[in-house]
Kinemage of the C-alpha trace (Angstrom):
@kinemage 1
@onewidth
@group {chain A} dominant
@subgroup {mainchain}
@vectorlist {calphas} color= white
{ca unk a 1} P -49.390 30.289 -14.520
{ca unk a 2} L -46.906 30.276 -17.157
{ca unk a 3} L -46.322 32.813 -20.247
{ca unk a 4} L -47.609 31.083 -23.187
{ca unk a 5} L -45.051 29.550 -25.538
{ca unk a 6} L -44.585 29.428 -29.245
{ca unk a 7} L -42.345 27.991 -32.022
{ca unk a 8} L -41.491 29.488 -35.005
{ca unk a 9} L -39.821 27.319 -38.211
{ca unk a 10} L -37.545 29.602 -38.960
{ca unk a 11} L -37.201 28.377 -42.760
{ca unk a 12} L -39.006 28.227 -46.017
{ca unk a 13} L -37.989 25.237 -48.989
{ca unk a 14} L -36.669 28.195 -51.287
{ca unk a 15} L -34.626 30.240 -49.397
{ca unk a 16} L -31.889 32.279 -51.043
{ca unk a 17} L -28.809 29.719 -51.231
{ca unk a 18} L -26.569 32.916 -50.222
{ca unk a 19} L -25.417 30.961 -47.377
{ca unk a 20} L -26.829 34.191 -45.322
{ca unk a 21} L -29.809 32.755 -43.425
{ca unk a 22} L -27.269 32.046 -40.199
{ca unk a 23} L -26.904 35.881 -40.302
{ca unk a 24} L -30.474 36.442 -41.079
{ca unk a 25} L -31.449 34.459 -37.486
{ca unk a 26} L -28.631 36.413 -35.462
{ca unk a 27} L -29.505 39.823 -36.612
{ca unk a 28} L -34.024 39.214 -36.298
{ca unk a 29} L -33.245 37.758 -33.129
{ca unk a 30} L -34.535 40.644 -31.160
{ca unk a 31} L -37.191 40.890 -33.228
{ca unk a 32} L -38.263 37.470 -33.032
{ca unk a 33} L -39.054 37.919 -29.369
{ca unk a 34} L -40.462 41.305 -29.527
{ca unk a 35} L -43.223 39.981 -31.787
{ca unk a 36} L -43.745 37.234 -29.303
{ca unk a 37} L -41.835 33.860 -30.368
{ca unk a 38} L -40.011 32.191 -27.534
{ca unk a 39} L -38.170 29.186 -29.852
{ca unk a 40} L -37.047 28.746 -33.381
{ca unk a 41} L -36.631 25.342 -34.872
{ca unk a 42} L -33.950 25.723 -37.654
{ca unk a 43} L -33.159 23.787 -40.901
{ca unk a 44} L -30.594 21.177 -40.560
{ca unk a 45} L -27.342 22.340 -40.331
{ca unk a 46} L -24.655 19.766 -41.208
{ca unk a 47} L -23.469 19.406 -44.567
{ca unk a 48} L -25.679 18.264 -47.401
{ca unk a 49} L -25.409 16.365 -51.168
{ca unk a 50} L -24.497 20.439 -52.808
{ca unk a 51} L -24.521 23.645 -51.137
{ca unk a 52} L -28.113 24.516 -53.193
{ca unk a 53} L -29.632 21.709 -50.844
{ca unk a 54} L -32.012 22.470 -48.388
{ca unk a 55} L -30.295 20.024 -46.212
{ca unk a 56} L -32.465 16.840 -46.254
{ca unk a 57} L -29.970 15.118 -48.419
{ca unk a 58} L -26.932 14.972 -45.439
{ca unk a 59} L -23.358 14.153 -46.363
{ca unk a 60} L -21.318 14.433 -43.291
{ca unk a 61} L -23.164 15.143 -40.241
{ca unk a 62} L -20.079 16.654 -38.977
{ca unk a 63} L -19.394 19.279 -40.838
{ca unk a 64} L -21.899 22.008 -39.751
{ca unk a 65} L -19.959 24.594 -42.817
{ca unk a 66} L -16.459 24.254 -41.496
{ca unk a 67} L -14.722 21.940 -44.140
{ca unk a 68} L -14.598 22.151 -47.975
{ca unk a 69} L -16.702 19.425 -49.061
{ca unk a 70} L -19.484 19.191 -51.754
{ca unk a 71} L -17.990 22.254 -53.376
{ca unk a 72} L -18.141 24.724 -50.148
{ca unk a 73} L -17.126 25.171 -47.018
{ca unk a 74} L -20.536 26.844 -46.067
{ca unk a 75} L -23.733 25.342 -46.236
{ca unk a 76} L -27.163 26.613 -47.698
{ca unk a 77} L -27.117 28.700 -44.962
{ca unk a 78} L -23.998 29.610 -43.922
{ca unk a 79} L -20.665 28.572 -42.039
{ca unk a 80} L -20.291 26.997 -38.743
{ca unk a 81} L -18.898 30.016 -36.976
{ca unk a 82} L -21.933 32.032 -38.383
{ca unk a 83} L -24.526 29.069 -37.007
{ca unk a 84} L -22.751 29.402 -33.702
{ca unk a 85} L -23.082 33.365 -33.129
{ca unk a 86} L -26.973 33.074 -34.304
{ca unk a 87} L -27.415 30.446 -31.861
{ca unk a 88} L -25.569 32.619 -29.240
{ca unk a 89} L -27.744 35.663 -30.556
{ca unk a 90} L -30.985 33.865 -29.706
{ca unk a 91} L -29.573 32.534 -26.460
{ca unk a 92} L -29.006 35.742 -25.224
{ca unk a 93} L -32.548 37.507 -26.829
{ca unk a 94} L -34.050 34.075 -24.982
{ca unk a 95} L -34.621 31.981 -27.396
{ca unk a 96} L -34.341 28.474 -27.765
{ca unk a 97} L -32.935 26.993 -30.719
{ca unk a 98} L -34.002 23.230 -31.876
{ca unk a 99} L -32.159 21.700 -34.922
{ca unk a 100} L -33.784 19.839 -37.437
{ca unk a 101} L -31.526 16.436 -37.540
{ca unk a 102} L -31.900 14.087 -40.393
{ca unk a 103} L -30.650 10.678 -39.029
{ca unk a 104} L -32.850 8.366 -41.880
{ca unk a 105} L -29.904 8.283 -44.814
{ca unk a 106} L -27.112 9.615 -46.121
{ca unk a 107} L -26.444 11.120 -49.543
{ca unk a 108} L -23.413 12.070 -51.755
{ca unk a 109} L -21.586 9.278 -51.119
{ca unk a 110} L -17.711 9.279 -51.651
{ca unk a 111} L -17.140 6.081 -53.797
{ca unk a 112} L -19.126 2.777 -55.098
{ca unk a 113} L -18.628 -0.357 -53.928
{ca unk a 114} L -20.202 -3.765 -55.014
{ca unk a 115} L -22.276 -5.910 -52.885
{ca unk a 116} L -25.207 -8.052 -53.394
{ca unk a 117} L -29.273 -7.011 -52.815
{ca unk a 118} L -32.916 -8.002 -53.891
{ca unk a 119} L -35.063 -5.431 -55.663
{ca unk a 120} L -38.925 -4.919 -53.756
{ca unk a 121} L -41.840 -3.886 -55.127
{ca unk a 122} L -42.313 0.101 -54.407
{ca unk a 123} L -45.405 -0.182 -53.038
{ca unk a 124} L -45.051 -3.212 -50.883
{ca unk a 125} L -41.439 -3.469 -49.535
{ca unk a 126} L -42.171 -6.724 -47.895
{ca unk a 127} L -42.274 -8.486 -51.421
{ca unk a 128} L -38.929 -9.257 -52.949
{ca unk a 129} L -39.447 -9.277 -56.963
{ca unk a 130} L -36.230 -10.701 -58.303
{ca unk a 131} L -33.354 -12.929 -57.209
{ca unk a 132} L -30.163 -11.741 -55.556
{ca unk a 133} L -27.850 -9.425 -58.188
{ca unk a 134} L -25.130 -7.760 -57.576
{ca unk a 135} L -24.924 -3.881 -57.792
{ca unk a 136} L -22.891 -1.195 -57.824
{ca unk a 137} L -24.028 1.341 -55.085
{ca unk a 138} L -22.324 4.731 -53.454
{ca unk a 139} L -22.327 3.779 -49.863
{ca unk a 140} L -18.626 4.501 -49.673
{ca unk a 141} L -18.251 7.871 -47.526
{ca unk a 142} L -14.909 8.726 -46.177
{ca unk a 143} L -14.916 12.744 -45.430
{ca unk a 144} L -11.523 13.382 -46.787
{ca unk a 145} L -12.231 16.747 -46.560
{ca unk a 146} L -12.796 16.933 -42.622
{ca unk a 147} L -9.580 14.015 -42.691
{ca unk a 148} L -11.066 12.416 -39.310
{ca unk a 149} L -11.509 15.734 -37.313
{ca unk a 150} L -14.420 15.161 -34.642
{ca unk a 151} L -14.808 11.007 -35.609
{ca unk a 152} L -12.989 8.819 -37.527
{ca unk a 153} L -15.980 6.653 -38.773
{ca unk a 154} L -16.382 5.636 -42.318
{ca unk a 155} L -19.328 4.487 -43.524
{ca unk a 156} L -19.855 1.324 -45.907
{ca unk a 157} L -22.637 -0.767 -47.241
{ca unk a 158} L -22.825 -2.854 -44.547
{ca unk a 159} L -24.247 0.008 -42.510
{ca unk a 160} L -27.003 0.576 -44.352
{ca unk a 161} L -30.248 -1.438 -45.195
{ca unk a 162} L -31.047 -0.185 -48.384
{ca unk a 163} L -30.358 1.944 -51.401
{ca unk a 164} L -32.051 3.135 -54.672
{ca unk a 165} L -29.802 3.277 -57.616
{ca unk a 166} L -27.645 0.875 -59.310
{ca unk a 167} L -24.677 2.318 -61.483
{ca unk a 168} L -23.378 -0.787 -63.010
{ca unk a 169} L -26.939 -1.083 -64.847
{ca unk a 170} L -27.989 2.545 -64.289
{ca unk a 171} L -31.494 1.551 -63.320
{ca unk a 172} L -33.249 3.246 -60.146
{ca unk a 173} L -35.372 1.298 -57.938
{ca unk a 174} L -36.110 0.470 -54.177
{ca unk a 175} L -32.808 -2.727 -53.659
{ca unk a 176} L -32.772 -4.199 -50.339
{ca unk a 177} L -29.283 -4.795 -49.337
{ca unk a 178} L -28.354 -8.512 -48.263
{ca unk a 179} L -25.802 -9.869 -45.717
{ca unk a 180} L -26.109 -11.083 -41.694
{ca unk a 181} L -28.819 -10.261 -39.927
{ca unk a 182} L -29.661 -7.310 -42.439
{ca unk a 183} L -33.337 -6.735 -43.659
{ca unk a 184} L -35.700 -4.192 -43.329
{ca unk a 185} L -36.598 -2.789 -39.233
{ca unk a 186} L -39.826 -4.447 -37.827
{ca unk a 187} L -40.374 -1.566 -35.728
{ca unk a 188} L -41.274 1.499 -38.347
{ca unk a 189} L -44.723 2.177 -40.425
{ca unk a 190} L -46.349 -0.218 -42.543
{ca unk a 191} L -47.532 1.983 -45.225
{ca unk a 192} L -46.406 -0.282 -48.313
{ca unk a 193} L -46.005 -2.714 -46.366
{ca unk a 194} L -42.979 -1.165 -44.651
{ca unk a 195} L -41.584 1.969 -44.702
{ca unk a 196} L -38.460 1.943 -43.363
{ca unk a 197} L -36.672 2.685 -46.790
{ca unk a 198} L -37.427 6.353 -47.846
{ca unk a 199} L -34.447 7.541 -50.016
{ca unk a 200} L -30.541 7.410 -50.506
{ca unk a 201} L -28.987 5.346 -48.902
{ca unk a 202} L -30.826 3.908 -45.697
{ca unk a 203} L -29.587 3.917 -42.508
{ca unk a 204} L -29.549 0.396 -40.608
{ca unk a 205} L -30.251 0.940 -36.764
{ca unk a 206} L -29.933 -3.134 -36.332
{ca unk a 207} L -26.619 -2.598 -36.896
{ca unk a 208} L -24.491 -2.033 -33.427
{ca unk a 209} L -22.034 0.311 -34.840
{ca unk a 210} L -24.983 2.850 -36.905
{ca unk a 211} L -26.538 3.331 -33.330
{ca unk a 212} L -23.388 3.889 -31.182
{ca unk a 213} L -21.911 6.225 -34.108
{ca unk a 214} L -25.129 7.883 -34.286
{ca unk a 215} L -25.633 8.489 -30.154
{ca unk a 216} L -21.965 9.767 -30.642
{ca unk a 217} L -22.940 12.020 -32.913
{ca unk a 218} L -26.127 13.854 -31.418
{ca unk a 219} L -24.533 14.413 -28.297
{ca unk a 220} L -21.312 16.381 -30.108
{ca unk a 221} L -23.715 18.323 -32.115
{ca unk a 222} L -25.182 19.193 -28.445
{ca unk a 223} L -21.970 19.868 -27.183
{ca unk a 224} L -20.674 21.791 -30.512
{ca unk a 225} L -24.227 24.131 -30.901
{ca unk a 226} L -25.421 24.157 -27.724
{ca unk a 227} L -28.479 24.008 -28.913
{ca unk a 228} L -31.693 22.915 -26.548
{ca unk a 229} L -33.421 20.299 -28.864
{ca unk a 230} L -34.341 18.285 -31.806
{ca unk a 231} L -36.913 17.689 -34.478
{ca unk a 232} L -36.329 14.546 -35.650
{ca unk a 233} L -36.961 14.533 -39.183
{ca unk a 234} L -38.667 11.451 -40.832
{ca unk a 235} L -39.200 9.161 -37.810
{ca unk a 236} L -42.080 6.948 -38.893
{ca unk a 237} L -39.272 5.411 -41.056
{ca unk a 238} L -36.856 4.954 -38.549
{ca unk a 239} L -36.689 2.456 -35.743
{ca unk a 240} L -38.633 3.380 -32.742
{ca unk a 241} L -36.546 1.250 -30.536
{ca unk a 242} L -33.612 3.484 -31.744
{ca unk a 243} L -35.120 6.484 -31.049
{ca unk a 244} L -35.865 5.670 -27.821
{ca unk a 245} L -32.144 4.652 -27.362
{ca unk a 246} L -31.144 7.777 -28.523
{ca unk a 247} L -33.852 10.087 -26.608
{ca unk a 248} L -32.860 8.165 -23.610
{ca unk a 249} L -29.235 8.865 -24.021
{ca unk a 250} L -29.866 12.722 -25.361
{ca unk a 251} L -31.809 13.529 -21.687
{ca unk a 252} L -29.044 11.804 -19.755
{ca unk a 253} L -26.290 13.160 -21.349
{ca unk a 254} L -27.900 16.978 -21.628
{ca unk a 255} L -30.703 17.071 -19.271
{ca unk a 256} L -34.420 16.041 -19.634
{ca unk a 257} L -35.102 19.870 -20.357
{ca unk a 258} L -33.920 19.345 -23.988
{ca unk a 259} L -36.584 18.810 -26.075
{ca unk a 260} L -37.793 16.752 -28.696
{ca unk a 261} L -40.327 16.768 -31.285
{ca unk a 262} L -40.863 14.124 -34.235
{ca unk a 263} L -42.310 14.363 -37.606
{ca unk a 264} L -44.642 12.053 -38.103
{ca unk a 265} L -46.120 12.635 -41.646
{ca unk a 266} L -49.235 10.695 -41.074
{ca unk a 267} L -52.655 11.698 -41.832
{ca unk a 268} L -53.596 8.908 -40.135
{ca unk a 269} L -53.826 9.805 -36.417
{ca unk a 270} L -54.151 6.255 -35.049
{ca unk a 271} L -50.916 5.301 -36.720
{ca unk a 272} L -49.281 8.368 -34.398
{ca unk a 273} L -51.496 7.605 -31.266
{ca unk a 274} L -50.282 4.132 -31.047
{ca unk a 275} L -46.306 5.987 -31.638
{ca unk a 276} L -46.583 8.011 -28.577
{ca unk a 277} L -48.648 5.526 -26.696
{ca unk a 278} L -45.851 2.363 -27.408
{ca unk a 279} L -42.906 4.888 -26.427
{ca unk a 280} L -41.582 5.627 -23.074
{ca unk a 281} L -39.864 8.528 -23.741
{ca unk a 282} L -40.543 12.457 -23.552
{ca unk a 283} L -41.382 13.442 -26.967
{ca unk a 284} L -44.109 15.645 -29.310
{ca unk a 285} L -45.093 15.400 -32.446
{ca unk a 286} L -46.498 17.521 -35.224
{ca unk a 287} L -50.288 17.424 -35.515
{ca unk a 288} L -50.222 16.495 -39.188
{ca unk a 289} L -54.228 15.432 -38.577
{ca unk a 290} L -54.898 18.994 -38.097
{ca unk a 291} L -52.714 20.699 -41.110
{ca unk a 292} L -54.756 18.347 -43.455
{ca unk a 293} L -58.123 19.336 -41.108
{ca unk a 294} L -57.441 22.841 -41.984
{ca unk a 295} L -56.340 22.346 -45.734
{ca unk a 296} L -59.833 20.748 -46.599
{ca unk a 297} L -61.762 23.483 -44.403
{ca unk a 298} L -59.733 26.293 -46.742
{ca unk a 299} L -60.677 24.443 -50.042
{ca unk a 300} L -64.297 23.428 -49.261
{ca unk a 301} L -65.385 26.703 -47.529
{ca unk a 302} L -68.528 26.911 -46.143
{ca unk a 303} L -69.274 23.418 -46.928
{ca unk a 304} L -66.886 22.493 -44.150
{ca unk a 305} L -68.452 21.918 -40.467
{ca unk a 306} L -66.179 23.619 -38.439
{ca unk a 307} L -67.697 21.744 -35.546
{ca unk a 308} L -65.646 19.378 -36.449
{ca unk a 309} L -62.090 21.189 -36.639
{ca unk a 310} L -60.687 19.028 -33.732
{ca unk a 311} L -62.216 15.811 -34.292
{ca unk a 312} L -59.191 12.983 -34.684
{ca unk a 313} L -56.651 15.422 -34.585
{ca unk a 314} L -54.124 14.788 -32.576
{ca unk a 315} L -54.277 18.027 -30.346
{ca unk a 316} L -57.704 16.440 -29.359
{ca unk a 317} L -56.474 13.353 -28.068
{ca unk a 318} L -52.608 14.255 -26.855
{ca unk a 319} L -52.569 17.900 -26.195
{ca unk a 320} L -49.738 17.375 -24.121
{ca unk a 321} L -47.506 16.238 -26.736
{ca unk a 322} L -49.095 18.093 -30.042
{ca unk a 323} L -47.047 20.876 -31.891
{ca unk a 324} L -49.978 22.326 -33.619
{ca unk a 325} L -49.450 23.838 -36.999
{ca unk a 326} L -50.896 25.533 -40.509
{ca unk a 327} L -48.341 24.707 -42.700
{ca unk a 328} L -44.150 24.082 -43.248
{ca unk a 329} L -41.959 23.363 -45.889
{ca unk a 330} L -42.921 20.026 -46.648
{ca unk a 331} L -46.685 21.337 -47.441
{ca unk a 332} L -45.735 24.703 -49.648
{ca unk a 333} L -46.869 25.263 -53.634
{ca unk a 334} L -45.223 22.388 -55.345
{ca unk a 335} L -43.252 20.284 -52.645
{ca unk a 336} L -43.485 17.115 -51.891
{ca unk a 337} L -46.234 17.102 -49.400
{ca unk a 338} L -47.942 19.819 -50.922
{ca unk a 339} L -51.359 20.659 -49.269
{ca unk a 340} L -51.103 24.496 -48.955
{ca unk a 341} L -54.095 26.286 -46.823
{ca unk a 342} L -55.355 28.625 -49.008
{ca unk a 343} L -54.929 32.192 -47.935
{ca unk a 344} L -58.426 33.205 -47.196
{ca unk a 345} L -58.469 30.292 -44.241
{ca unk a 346} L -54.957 30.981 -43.057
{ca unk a 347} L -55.511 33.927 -40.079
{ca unk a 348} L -58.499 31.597 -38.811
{ca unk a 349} L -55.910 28.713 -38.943
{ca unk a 350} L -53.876 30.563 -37.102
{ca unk a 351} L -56.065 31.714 -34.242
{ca unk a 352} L -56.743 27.631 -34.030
{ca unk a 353} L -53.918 27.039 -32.950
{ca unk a 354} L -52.027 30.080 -30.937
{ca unk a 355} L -55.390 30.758 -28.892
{ca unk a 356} L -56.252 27.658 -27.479
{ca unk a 357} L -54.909 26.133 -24.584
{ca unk a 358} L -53.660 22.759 -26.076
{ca unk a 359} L -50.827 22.443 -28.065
{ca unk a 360} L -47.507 24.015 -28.872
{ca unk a 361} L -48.374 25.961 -31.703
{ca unk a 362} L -45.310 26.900 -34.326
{ca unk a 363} L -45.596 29.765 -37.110
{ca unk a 364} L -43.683 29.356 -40.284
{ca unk a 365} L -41.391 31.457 -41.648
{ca unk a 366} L -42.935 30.893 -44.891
{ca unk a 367} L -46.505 31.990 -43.895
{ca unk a 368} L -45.245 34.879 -41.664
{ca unk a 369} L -41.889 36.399 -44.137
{ca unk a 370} L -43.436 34.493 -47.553
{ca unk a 371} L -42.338 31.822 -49.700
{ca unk a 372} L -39.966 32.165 -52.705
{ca unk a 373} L -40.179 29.238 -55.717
{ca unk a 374} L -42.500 28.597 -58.374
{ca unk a 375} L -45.420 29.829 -56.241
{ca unk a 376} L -44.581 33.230 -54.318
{ca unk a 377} L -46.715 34.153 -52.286
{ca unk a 378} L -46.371 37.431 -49.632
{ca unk a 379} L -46.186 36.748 -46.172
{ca unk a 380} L -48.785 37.556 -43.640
{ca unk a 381} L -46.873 39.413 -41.313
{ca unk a 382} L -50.026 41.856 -40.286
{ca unk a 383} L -52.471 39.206 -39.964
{ca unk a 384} L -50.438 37.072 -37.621
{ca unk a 385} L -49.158 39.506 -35.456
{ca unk a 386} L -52.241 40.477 -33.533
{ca unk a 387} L -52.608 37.091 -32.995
{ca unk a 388} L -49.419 36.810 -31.114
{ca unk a 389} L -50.212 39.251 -28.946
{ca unk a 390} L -53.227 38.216 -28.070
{ca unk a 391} L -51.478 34.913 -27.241
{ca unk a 392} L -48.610 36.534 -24.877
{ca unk a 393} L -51.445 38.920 -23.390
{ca unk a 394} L -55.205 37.682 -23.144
{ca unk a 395} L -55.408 33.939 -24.427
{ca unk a 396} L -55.038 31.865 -20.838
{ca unk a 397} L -57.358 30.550 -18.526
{ca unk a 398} L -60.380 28.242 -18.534
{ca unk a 399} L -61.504 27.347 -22.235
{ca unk a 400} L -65.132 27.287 -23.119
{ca unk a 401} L -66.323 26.361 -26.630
{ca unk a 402} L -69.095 26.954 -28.450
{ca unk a 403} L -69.183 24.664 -31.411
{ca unk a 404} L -72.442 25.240 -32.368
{ca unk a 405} L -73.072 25.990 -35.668
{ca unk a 406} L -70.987 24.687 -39.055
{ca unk a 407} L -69.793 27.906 -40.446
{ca unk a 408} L -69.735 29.959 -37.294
{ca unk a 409} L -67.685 28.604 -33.949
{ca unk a 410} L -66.195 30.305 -30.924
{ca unk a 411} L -64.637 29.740 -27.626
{ca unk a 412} L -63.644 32.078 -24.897
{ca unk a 413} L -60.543 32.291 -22.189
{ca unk a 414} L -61.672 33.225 -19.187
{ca unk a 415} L -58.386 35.007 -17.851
{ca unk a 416} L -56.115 34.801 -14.975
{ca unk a 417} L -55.084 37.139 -12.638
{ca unk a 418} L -51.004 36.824 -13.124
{ca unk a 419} L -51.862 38.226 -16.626
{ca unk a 420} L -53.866 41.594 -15.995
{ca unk a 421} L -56.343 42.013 -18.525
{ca unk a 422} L -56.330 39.076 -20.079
{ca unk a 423} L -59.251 36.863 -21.151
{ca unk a 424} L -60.890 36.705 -24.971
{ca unk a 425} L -63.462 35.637 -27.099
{ca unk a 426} L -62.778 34.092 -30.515
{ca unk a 427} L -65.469 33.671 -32.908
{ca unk a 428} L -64.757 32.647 -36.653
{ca unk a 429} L -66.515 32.233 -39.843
{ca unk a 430} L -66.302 30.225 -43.245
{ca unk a 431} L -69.133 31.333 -44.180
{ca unk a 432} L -71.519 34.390 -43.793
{ca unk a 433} L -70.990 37.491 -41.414
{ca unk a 434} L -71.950 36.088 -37.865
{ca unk a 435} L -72.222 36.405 -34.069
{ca unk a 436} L -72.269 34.203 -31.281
{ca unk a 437} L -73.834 35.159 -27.717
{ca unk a 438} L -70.971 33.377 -25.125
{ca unk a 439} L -70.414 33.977 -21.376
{ca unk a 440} L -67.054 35.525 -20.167
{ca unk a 441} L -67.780 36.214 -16.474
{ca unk a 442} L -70.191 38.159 -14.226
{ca unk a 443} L -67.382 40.070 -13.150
{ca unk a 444} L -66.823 41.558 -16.970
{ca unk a 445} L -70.010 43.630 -16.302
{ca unk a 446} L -69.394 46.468 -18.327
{ca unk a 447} L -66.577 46.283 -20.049
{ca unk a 448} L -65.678 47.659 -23.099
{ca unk a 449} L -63.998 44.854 -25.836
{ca unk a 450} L -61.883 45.441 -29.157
{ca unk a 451} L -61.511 42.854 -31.571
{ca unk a 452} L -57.806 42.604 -31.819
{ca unk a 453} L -57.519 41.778 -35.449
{ca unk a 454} L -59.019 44.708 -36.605
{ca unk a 455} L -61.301 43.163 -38.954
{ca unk a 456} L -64.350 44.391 -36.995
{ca unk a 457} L -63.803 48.378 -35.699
{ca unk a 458} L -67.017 48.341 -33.488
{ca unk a 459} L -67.144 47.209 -29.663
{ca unk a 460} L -69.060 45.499 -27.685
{ca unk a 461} L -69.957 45.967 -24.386
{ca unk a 462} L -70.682 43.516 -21.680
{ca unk a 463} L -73.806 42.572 -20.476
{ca unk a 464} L -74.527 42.877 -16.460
{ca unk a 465} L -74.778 39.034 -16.517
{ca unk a 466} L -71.497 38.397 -18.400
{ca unk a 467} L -72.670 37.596 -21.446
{ca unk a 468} L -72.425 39.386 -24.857
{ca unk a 469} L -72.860 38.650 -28.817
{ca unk a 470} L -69.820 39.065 -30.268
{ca unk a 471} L -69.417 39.292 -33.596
{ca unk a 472} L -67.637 38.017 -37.218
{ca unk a 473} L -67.269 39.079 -40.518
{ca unk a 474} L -67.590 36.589 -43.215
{ca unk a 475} L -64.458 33.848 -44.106
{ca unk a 476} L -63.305 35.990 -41.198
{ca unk a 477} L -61.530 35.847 -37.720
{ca unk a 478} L -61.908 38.277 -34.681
{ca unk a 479} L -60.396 38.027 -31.776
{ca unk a 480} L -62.214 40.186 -28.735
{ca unk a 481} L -60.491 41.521 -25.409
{ca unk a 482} L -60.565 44.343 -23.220
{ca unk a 483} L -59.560 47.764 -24.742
């Protein structure tokens, strides 16, 4: 049996614009494996709208903080050179690195240029509400800065779909641009109608010359990083037939070991079932279903049947291809997704997902280091830690739950002999102080468990016919093993 993995987004939305977090990664790289994290899925790296950005407002793709462009050669987070020794630095502490790559629209554009579009109504893009008007829009980008080093492509409005702001009238809104064979993709979600526009100015994957330039592009950033994956940012508003293109063309060109995983922002877990069920490529995605499961269970306490934690999640139904969560950037104190777990919830949110056997689970940086911005709030460094040890050392085997009761659930691992010792029980509360009587084995006769979390500092003993009552504090997690 293999080591259980895990992820960790190595990023908050308000990190220090010191252009120091490069440096940050190389030097905790060591550190990062001790406590038990095997990959780190990094911010994007290319070079964004201003340095301040967090990077999800690209300018040149190619410039990963080499070039001085948007008023710096670095980035948010540092220079090329400085992304390239952190990479090496986790290569060599064995970590994999996956880049976050933002391949939906561009940003910061160079100059305007005039061309003709219809505006749609925001909240159904399928319904053109005026005639066709000329604008002026910045779709003009010609990198003078990087002066054609790495690709010579200049982007216009023809390769792009859409834009949102009109500088001849200096009026915002959602304007569909017109020409040949140019409209909004088919083959993206239809929330309002269809989603394919999100911001900027939109990429058009029916255009040949977007998807060759863009293929072109993901394997030099391969080549250039040497990273070993994505996470596609955004891609329920990209093309699907264009990511599978490019997914294709990423495991042929690297190897089908790189690895991909999507965001899918959609509470909605049919809308992502019938994603990975229509593709035919190798991907995950993040179990959105299950952040939002666990943000209502933290606000509506012990009103929330936690017998129903995994229901339509996507872990439940795809476990193969779910990178379980708690929460990321996107979800933090006043961001755009905001739908924070509240702190009492967030060490049984945790245990969730890094003790079961489904599911790639991924810690973020923000809930482990803590979150800067308009809403601090300290990390939870000691509450997570036990719980990543308890992953690398006692969490495998066969998986028995006992979702019995609405405030009070638990589920054992029976163990495996490749990892001596190992086996747990989990039991968790949102309620009241608890226990739960569950079976871990005849052959446990005896035993002496710990709970690992330290919230409980009794033992418990198991009975000669392998069963015991292990127990929970309230709105509490504990994790028990062998001593």
């Amino acid at each position: 049996m293999k080591e259980n993995l895990t992820m960790m987004q190595f990023f908050e939305w308000h990190l220090p614009a010191d252009g120091n977090h490069w440096e940050r990664l190389r030097e905790m790289a060591p550190e990062l494996k001790e406590i038990g994290i095997d990959s780190v899925w990094v911010p994007p790296v290319t070079k964004a709208i201003t340095r301040e950005d967090t990077g999800y407002a690209p300018y040149d793709l190619y410039d990963l903080g080499e070039f001085d462009q948007k008023g710096s050669i670095e980035t948010k987070y540092g220079t090329k050179d400085q992304l390239l020794e952190a990479i090496s630095a986790c290569h060599e502490n064995g970590l994999k690195v996956y880049i976050d790559v933002v391949m939906n629209h561009k940003a910061g554009a160079d100059a305007m240029e005039k061309f003709e579009v219809v505006e749609v109504d925001g909240l159904n893009r399928n319904e053109v509400i005026s005639e066709p008007f000329e604008i002026h829009g910045w779709t003009r980008f010609d990198f003078q800065g990087r002066a054609d080093q790495y690709s010579s492509f200049k982007w216009n409005y023809t390769h792009f779909n859409g834009t949102d702001f009109d500088e001849k009238s200096g009026r915002t809104g959602i304007f569909r641009i017109l020409g040949e064979h140019k409209s909004w993709s088919d083959h993206v979600d239809d929330e309002f109608g269809n989603y394919d526009y999100l911001m900027f100015a939109n990429y058009d994957y029916d255009h040949p010359d977007v998807r060759a330039e863009m293929i072109r592009w993901g394997k030099w950033l391969a080549d250039t990083t040497k990273c070993d994956g994505y996470r596609l940012d955004a891609i329920k508003h990209i093309n699907y037939h264009f990511i599978n293109e490019f997914v294709h063309q990423m495991n042929e060109y690297c190897s089908d070991d790189f690895y991909f995983v999507g965001e899918f922002w959609k509470y909605d877990l049919h809308a992502c079932q019938e994603f990975l069920d229509a593709v035919d490529f190798n991907i995950d995605l993040f179990d959105v279903a299950l952040h939002y499961k666990f943000h209502i269970a933290s606000i509506e306490g012990s009103d929330f049947d936690l017998t129903t934690i995994f229901d339509d999640t996507l872990v439940q139904s795809h476990g193969a291809h779910a990178v379980t969560f708690v929460d990321n950037h996107d979800s933090q104190p006043h961001e755009s997704l905001e739908s924070w777990v509240e702190d009492w919830f967030k060490q049984s949110a945790y245990a969730l997902i890094l003790l079961r056997k489904d599911g790639l689970p991924c810690v973020f940086y923000g809930d482990y280091y803590g979150i800067d911005g308009p809403a601090p709030c300290p990390g939870k460094k000691k509450a997570i830690d036990p719980l990543l040890y308890a992953r690398k050392k006692v969490a495998y085997g066969e998986q028995e739950d006992y979702f019995d009761h609405p405030n009070t659930i638990g589920w054992i691992r029976k163990g495996v002999d490749e990892f001596e010792g190992s086996g747990c029980a989990v039991i968790l509360s949102n309620g009241d102080e608890g226990e739960k009587r569950m079976f871990v084995g005849e052959e446990r006769a005896g035993e002496t468990w710990n709970d690992i979390t330290g919230n409980r500092e009794d033992t418990i003993t198991i009975n000669e016919d392998g069963w015991a009552s292990f127990r929970v504090n309230e709105r509490s997690v504990s994790v028990w093993a062998l001593g």
